[in-house]
C-alpha positions as CSV (number, residue, x, y, z in Angstrom):
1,X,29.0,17.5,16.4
2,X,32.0,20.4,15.5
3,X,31.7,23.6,17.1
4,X,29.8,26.2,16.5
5,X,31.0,30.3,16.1
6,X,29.8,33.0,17.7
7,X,30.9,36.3,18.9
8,X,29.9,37.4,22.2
9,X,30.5,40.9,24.5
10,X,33.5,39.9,26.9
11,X,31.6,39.8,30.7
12,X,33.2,40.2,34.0
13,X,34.0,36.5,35.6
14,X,35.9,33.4,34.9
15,X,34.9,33.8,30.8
16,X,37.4,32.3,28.2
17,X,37.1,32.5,24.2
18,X,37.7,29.0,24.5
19,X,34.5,28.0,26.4
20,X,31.9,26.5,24.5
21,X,34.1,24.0,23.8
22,X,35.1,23.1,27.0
23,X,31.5,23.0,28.0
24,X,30.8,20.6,25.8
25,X,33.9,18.6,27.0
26,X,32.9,18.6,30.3
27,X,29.1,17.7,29.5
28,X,30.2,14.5,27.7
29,X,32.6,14.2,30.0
30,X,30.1,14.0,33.0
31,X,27.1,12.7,31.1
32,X,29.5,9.6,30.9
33,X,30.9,9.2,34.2
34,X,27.6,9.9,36.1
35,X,24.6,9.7,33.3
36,X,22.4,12.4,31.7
37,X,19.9,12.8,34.0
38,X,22.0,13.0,37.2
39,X,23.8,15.9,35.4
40,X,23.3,19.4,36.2
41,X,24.0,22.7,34.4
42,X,25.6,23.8,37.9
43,X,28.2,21.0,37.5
44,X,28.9,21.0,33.8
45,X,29.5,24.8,34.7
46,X,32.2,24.0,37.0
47,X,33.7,21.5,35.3
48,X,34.6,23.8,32.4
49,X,35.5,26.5,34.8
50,X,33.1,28.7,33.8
51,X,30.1,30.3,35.6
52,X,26.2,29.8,35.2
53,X,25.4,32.5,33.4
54,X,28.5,31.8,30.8
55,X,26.8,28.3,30.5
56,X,23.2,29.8,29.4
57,X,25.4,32.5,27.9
58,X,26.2,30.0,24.8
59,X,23.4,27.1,25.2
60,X,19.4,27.3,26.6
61,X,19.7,23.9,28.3
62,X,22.0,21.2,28.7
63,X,20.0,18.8,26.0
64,X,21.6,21.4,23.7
65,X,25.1,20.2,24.2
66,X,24.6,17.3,22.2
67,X,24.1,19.1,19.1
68,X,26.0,21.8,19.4
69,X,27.2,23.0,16.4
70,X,24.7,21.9,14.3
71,X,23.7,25.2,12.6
72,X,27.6,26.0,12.0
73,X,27.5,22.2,10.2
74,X,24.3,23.0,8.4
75,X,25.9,26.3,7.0
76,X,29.0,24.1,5.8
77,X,26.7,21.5,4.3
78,X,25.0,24.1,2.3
79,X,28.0,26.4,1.4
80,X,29.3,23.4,-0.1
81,X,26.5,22.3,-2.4
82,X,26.2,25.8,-3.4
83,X,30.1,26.1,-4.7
84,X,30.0,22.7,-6.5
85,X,30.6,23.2,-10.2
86,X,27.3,24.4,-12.3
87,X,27.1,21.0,-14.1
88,X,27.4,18.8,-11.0
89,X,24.5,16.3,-10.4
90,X,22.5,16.3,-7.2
91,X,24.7,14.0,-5.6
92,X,28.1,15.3,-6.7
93,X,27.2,18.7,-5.0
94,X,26.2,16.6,-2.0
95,X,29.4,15.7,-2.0
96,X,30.8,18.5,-2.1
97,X,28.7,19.5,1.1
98,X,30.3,16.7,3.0
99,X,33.6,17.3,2.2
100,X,33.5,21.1,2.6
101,X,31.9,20.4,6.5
102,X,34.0,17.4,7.0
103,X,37.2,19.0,6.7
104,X,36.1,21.4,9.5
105,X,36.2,19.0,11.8
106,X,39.2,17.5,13.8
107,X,40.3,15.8,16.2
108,X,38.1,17.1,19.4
109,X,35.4,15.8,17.4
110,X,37.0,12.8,16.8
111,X,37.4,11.8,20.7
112,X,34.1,13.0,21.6
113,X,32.3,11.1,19.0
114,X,31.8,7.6,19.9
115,X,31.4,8.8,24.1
116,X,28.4,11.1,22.5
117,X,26.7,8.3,20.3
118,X,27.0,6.1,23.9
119,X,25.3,9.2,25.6
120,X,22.6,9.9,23.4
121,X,21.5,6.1,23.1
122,X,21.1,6.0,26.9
123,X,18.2,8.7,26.6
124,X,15.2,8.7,24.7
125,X,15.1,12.2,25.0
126,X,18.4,12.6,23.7
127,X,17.7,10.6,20.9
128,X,14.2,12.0,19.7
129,X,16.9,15.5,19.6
130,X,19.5,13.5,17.5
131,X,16.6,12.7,15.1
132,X,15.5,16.1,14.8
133,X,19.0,17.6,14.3
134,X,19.4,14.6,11.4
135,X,16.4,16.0,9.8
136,X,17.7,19.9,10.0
137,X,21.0,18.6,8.1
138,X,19.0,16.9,5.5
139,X,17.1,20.0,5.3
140,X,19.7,21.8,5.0
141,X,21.2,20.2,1.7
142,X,18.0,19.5,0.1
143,X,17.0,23.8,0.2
144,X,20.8,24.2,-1.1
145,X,20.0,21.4,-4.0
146,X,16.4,23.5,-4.6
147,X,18.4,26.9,-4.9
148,X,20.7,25.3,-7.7
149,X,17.5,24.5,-9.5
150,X,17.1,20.4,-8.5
151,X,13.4,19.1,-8.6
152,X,12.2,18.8,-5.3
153,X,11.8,15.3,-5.1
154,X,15.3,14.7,-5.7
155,X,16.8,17.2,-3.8
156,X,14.8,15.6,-1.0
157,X,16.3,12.4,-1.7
158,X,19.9,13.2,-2.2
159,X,20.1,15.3,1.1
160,X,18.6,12.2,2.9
161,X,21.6,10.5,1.3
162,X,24.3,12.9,2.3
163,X,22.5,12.5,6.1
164,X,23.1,8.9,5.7
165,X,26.6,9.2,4.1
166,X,27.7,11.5,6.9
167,X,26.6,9.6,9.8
168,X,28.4,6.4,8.1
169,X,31.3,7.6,7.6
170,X,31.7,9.4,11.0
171,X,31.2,6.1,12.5
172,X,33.6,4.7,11.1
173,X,36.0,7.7,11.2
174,X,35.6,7.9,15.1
175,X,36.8,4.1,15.4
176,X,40.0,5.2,13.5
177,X,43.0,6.5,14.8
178,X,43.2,9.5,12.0
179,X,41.4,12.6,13.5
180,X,41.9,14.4,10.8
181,X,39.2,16.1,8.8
182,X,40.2,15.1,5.1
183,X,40.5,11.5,6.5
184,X,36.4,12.0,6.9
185,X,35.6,13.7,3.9
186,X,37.2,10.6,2.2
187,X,34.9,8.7,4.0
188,X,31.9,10.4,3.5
189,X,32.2,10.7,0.0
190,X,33.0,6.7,-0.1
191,X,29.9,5.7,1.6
192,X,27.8,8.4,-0.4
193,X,28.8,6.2,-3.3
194,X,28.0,3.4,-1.4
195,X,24.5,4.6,-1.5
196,X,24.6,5.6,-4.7
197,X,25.2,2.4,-6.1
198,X,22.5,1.0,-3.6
199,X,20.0,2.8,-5.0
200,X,20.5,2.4,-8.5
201,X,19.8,-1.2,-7.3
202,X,16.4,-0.8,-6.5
203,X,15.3,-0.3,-9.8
């Protein structure tokens, strides 16, 4: 989900700045029209445009497509926590983390959203990785909760609920016709106090 940054040495070939993304495009792209397994890196490759070696240039395998990004989102997640006001809560300065990596995202994301969710629930594979990447988000916002001083316990907790939060609202933002980042955050934020009120519930 969103795209992830890097900066590479320019090689000789068919490179463009622009090609992670359209690797990612044409996995989804293909994973759709002819299913994961039948999929090679060879024809994602050429899809894009771009050689082999580009391909293993910016991803180790082709299961890696599916969370590309993820570290980039991580890093948003966390930088957000960590600039939320002193005297925020746990879950304020979640929210803060979803609405600093949700506006980051756009419209490509948008699109490719609801084809990925249909592609990764047609593989176990692929899902046992989506669960795994869930857990490295949560991760993520819980150590940036522990570095503002939150309990461990808690800060546990809450970045289970911004995991939640996120995924909720991006569901619902991908059935939407408004691409837009901010239109997320909103939603993110929403469902986080969905869960918020959920859990005080329990007790």
């Amino acid at each position: 989900m969103g795209q992830e940054f890097h900066h590479y040495s320019v090689p000789m070939g068919r490179w463009e700045p622009n090609a992670r993304e359209r690797l990612v495009i044409a996995a989804v792209d293909l994973f759709s029209e002819q299913g994961y397994d039948e999929t090679t890196v060879a024809q994602i490759a050429d899809r894009a445009g771009v050689t082999k070696s580009t391909f293993f240039r910016h991803f180790p395998d082709k299961r890696e497509l599916l969370v590309a990004g993820q570290a980039t989102l991580s890093r948003l997640f966390a930088d957000g926590i960590l600039s939320a006001p002193a005297e925020a809560g746990p879950l304020e300065a979640v929210a803060a983390g979803l609405t600093r990596a949700s506006e980051a995202l756009g419209p490509v994301n948008h699109e490719l959203g609801p084809r990925l969710e249909a592609v990764i629930a047609s593989s176990t594979e692929l899902q046992e990785r989506s669960i795994l990447k869930s857990v490295g988000l949560a991760t993520a916002m819980s150590e940036a909760l522990i570095t503002r001083g939150v309990p461990n316990p808690v800060a546990r907790l809450a970045g289970e609920m911004g995991v939640l939060a996120f995924h909720q609202g991006f569901v619902t933002w991908s059935n939407r016709p408004d691409g837009d980042g901010r239109a997320l955050a909103r939603l993110t934020v929403a469902a986080l106090d969905e869960l918020r009120t959920a859990a005080a519930s329990l007790t």
